[in-house]
TORKOL-4160 file (C-alpha; in steps of 0.2 Angstrom, whole numbers, padded with zeros to 4 digits, m for minus):
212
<pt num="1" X="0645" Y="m0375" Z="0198"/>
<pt num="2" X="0653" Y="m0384" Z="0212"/>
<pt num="3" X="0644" Y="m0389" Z="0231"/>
<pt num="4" X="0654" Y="m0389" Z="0246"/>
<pt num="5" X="0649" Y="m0398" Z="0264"/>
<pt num="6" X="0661" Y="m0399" Z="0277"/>
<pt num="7" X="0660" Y="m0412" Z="0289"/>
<pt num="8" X="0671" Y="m0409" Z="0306"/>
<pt num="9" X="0678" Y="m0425" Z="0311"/>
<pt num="10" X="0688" Y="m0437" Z="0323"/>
<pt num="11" X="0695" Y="m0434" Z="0339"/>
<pt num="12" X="0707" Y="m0421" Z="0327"/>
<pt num="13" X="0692" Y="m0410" Z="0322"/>
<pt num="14" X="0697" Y="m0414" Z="0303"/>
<pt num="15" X="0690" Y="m0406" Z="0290"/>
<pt num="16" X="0681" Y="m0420" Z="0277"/>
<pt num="17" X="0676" Y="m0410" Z="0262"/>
<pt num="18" X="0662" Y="m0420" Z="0252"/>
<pt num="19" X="0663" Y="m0409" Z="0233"/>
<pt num="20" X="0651" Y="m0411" Z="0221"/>
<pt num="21" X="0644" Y="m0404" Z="0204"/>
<pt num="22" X="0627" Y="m0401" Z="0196"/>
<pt num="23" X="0628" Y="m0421" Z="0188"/>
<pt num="24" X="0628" Y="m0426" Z="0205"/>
<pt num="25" X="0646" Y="m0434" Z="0203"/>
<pt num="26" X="0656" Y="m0430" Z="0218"/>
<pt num="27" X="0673" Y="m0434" Z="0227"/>
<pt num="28" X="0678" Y="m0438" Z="0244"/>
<pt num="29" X="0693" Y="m0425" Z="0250"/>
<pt num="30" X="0702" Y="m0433" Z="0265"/>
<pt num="31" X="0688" Y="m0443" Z="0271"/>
<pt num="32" X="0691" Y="m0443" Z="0292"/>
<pt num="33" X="0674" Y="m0451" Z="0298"/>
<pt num="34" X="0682" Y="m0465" Z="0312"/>
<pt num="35" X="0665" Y="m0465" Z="0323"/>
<pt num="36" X="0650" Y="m0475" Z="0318"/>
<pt num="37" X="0641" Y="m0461" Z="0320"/>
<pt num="38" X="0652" Y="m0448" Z="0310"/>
<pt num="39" X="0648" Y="m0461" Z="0294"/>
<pt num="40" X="0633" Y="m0462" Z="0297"/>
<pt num="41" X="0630" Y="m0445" Z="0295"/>
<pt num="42" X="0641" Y="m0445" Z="0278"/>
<pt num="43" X="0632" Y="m0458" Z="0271"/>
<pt num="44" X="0616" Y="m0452" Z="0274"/>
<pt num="45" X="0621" Y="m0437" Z="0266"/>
<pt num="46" X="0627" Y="m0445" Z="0250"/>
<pt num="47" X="0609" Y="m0453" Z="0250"/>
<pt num="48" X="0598" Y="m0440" Z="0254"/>
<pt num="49" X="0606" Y="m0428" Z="0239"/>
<pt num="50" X="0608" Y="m0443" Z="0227"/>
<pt num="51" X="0626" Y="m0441" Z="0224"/>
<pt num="52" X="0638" Y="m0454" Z="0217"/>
<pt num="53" X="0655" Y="m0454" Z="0222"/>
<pt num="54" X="0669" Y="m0453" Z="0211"/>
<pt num="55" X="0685" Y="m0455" Z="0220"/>
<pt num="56" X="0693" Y="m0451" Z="0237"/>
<pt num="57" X="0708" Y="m0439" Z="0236"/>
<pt num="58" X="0721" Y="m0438" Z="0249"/>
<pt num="59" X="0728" Y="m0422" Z="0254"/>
<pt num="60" X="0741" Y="m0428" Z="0263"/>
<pt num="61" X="0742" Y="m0446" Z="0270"/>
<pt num="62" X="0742" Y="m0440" Z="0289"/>
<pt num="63" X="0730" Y="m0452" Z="0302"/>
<pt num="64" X="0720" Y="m0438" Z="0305"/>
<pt num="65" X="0714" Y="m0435" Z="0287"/>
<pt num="66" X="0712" Y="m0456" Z="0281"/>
<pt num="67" X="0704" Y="m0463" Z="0295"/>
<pt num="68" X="0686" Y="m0464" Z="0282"/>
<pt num="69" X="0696" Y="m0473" Z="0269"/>
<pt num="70" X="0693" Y="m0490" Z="0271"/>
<pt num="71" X="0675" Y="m0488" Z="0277"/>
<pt num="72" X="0672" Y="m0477" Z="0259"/>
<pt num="73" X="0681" Y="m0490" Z="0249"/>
<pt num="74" X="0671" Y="m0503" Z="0255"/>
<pt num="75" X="0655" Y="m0493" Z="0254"/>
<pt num="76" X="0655" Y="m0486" Z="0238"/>
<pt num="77" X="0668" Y="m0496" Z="0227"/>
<pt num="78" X="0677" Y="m0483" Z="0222"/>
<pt num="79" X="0697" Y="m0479" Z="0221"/>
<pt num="80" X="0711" Y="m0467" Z="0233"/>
<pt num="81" X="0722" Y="m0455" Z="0223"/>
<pt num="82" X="0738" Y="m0447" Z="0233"/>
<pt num="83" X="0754" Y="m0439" Z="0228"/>
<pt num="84" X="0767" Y="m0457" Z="0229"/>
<pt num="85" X="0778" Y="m0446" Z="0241"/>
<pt num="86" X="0767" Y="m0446" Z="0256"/>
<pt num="87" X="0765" Y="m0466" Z="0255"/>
<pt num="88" X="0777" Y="m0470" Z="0268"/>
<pt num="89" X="0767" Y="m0456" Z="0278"/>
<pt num="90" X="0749" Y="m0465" Z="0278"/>
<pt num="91" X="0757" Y="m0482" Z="0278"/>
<pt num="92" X="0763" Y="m0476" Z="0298"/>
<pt num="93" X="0747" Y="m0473" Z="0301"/>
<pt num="94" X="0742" Y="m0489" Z="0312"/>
<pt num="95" X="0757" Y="m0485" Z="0322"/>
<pt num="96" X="0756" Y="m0466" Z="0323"/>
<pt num="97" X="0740" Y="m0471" Z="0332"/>
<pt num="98" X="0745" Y="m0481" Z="0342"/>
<pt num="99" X="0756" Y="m0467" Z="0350"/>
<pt num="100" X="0741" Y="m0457" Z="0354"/>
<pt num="101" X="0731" Y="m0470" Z="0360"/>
<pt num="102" X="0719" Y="m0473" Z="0344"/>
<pt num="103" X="0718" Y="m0491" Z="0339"/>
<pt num="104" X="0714" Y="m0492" Z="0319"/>
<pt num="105" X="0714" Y="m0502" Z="0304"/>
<pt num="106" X="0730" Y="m0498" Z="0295"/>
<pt num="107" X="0719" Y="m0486" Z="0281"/>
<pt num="108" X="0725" Y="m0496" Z="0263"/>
<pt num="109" X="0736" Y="m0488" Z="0249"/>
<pt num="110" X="0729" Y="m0479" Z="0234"/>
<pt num="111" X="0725" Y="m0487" Z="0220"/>
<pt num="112" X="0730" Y="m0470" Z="0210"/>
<pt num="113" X="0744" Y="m0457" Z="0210"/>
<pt num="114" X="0742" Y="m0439" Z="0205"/>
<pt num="115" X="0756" Y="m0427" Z="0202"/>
<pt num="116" X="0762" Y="m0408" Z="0201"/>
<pt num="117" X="0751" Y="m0399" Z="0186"/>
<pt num="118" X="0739" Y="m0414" Z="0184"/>
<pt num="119" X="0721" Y="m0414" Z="0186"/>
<pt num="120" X="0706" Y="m0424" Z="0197"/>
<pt num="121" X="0691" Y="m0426" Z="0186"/>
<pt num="122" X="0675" Y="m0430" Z="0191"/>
<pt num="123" X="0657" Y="m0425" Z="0184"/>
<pt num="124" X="0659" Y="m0409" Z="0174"/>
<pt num="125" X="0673" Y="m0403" Z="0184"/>
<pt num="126" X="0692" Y="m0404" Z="0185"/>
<pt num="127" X="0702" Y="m0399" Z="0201"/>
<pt num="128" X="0720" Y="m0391" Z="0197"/>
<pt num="129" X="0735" Y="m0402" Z="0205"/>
<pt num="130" X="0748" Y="m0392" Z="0215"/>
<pt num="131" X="0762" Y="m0402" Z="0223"/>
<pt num="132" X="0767" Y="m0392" Z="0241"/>
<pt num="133" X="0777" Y="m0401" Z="0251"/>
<pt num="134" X="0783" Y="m0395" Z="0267"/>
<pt num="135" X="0770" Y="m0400" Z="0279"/>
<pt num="136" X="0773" Y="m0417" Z="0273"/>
<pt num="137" X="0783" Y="m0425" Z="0256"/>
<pt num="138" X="0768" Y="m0429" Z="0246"/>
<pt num="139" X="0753" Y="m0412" Z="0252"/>
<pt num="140" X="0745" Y="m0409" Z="0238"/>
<pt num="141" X="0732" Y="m0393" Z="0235"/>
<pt num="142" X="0718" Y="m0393" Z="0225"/>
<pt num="143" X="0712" Y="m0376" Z="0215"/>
<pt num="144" X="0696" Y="m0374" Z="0205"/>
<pt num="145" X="0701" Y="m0359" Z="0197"/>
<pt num="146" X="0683" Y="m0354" Z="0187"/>
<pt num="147" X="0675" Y="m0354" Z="0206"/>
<pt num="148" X="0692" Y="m0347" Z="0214"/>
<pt num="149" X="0693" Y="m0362" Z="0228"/>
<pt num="150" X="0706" Y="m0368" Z="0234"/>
<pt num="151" X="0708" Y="m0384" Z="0246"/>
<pt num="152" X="0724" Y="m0387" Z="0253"/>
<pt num="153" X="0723" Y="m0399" Z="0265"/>
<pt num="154" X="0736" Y="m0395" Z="0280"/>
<pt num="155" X="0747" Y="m0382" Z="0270"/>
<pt num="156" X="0739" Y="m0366" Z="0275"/>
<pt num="157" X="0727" Y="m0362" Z="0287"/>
<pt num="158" X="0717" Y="m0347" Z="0294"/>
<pt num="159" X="0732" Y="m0338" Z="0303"/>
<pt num="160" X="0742" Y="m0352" Z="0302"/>
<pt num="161" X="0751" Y="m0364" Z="0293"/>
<pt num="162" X="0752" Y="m0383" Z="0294"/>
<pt num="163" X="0765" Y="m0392" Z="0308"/>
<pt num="164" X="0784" Y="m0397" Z="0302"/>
<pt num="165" X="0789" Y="m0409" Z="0316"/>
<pt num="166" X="0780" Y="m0424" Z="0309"/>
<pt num="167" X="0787" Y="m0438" Z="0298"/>
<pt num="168" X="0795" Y="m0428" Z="0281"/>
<pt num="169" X="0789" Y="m0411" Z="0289"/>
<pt num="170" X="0802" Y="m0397" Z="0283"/>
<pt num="171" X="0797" Y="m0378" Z="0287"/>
<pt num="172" X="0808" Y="m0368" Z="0275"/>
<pt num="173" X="0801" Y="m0381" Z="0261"/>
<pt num="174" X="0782" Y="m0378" Z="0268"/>
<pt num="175" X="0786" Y="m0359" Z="0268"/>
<pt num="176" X="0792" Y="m0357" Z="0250"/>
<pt num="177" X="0777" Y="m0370" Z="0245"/>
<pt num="178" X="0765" Y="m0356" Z="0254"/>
<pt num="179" X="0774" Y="m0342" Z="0244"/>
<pt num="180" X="0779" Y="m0348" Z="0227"/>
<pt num="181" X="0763" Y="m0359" Z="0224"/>
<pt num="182" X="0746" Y="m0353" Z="0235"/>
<pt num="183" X="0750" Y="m0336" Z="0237"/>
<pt num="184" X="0752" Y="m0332" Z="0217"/>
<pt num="185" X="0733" Y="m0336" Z="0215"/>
<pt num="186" X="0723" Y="m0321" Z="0218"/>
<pt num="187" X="0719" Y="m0314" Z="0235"/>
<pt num="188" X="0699" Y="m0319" Z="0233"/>
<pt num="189" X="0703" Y="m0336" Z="0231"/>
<pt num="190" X="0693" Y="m0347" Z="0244"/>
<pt num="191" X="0703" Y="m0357" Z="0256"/>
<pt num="192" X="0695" Y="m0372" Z="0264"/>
<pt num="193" X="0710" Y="m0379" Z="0274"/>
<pt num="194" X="0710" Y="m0397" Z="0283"/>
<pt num="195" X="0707" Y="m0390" Z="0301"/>
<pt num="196" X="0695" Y="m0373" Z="0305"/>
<pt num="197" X="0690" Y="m0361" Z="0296"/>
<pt num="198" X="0689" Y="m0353" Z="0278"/>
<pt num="199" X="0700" Y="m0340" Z="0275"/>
<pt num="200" X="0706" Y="m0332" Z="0257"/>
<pt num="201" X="0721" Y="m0330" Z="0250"/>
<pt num="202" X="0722" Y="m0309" Z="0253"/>
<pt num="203" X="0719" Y="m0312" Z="0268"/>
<pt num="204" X="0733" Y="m0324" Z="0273"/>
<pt num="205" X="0744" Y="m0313" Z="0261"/>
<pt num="206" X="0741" Y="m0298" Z="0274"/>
<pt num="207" X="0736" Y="m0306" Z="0291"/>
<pt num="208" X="0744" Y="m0324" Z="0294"/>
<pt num="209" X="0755" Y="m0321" Z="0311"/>
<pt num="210" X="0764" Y="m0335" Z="0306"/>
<pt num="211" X="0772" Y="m0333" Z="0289"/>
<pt num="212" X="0788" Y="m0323" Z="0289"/>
């Protein structure tokens, strides 16, 4: 069985998902802690539940979802995995910020890819890979399909769907993504998307104002 904290981060109001299972192993899901503050309050976490992270897993390589990476990397010597299409996303990331007035680090590439139909492993427990693009070139989504949960970073949120109009966004990609990929899992499926709140998959089938 699976364990899911969410931590609300950064000036964005991210969503840092930290998943774990009952060996303790866990993974990082678009770690967004930029504050001192907002790591120490992840790190403290991890130790008070004597967890041992696994592995950070990119959603998507937007700023708002990688601002954690280097300080996780450091503190816990562990490796990034992203889909290779979104590389040229996070590697604007320094830049990006600049545009909206944050100064970072520029967050460092992943030292692993994962593709479409491939699995993230950690503990007991294996994650489903879906490749949906759209949003951005390289959004993955990832589906425990035992436990029905589904994380799909900025795909598909409650009523609402992720932005086109950034670097690679397309919508009628994002739409078919939505539609030929997430919306075949079954309508109790758990969503925990990268910004708000949890939704499920009947529900965004039926109520999502956005979606033609």
């Amino acid at each position: 069985m699976i364990q899911i904290e969410t931590f609300i981060f950064n000036p964005f109001q991210e969503n840092t998902y930290l998943v774990s299972d009952d060996t303790g192993a866990c993974i990082l899901i678009d770690p967004g802690c930029h504050f001192e503050n907002e790591r120490r309050q992840l790190k403290d976490y991890i130790e008070n539940h004597r967890l041992q992270p696994q592995l950070i897993v990119h959603t998507h390589g937007h700023i708002d979802h990688v601002l954690g990476i280097n300080f996780i990397k450091e503190e816990y010597d562990i490796k990034a995995v992203m889909h290779p299409d979104d590389l040229s996303v996070l590697r604007s990331s320094k830049d990006f910020g600049r545009m909206v007035g944050l100064e970072i680090d520029q967050p460092g590439d992943p030292e692993l890819h994962v593709f479409d139909e491939e699995q993230v492993k950690f503990g007991n427990t294996s994650l489903e890979v879906f490749h949906v693009p759209g949003h951005s070139p390289g959004s993955i989504a990832l589906y425990h399909p035992d436990e029905g949960i589904l994380f799909p970073g900025d795909v598909l949120f409650r009523r609402g769907i992720g932005r086109t109009d950034l670097m690679g966004g397309d919508y009628s990609t994002l739409v078919r993504s939505i539609k030929e990929r997430l919306f075949t899992l079954p309508d109790e499926t758990t969503v925990y998307p990268g910004h708000g709140e949890p939704t499920t998959i009947g529900e965004e089938k039926r109520e999502n104002p956005v979606l033609p």
